[in-house]
N, C-alpha and C positions, 0 to 999 in steps of 0.2 A: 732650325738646324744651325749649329754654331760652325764659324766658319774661321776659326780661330781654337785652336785644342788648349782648353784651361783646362788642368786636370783639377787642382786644388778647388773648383766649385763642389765638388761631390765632398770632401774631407768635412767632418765634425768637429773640427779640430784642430789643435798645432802637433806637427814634430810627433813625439812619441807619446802627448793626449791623446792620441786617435783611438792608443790601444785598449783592449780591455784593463779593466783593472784588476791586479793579482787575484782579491777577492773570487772575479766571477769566473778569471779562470780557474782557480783550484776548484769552485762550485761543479765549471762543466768536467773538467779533470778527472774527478772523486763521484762522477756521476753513477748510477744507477748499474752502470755493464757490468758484467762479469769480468773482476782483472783478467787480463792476458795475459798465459805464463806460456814461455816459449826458452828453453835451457839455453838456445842459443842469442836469447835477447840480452843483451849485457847492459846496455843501459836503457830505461824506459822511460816510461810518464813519472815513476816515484821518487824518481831525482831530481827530477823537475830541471834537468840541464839545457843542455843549448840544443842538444839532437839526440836522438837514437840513435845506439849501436847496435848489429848485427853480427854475430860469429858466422859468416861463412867455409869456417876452417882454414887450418895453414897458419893459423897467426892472422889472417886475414878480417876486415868487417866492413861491413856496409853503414854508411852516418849517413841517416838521414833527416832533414830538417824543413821544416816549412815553417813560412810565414806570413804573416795576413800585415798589409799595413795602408793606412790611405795616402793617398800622393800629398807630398808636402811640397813640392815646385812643380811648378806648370809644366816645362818643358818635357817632352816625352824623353828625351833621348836622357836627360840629365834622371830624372825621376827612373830610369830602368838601369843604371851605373852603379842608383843608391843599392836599390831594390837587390842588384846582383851581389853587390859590397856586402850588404847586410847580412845575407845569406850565405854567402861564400865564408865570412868571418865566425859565422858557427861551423862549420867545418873544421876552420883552423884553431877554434876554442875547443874543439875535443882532440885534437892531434892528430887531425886528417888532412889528404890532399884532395881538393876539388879535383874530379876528372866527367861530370856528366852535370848539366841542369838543367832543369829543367822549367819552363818559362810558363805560369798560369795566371791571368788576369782574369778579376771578376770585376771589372766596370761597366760602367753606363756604356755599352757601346754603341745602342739604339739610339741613342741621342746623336751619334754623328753621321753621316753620309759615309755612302763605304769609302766615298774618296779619303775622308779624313781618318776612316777606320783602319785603313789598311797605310796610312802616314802614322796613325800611332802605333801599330801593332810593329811598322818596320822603324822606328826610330826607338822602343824598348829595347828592344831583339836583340842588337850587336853584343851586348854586355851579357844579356842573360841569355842566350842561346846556346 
């Protein structure tokens, strides 16, 4: 059990190597499903933008965005700033204001003692919560 939180062991990669590449996302993108048509969807998958938009009416929409990426700095607290920055700045690339986030981590967390599980889960938080 590590006793020290290195997040950067798990990454395959550097910076924004980690991610897929365009390729294989347009592959899973353009996959097999049946499009989704929804009248009040205004921006989808086929724009390939920063997020989704939702007409909830009024003038009103919902942007929603997710994103997958592997830790590029060790430190938790610095690593969930990025994480929140990154996310939060698709928001502001479609012309919305953040007001909810929502914080989902799929890492190794069996690899650490709950002592250090619950030191990294509370040192991401502040930013992305």
């Amino acid at each position: 059990m590590p006793t020290e939180i290195r997040l950067t062991q798990y990454s395959h990669g550097a910076g924004c190597g980690c991610k897929i590449s365009p390729k294989v996302l347009e592959t899973i993108l353009r996959s097999e499903w049946p499009k989704f048509f929804d009248p009040n969807l205004l921006v989808g998958n086929e724009t390939r933008d920063d997020a989704a938009v939702y007409d909830i009416g009024n003038g009103t929409g919902i942007i929603s965005t997710t994103d997958f990426f592997m830790p590029i700095v060790d430190d938790p607290f610095d690593f969930g700033r990025i994480a929140g920055t990154n996310a939060i700045s698709d928001i502001y690339a479609m012309g919305g204001k953040p007001v909810r986030r929502l914080r989902f981590w799929a890492g190794q967390l069996l690899n650490y003692s709950q002592k250090s599980r619950k030191k990294l889960l509370k040192e991401i938080g502040p930013y992305v919560n």
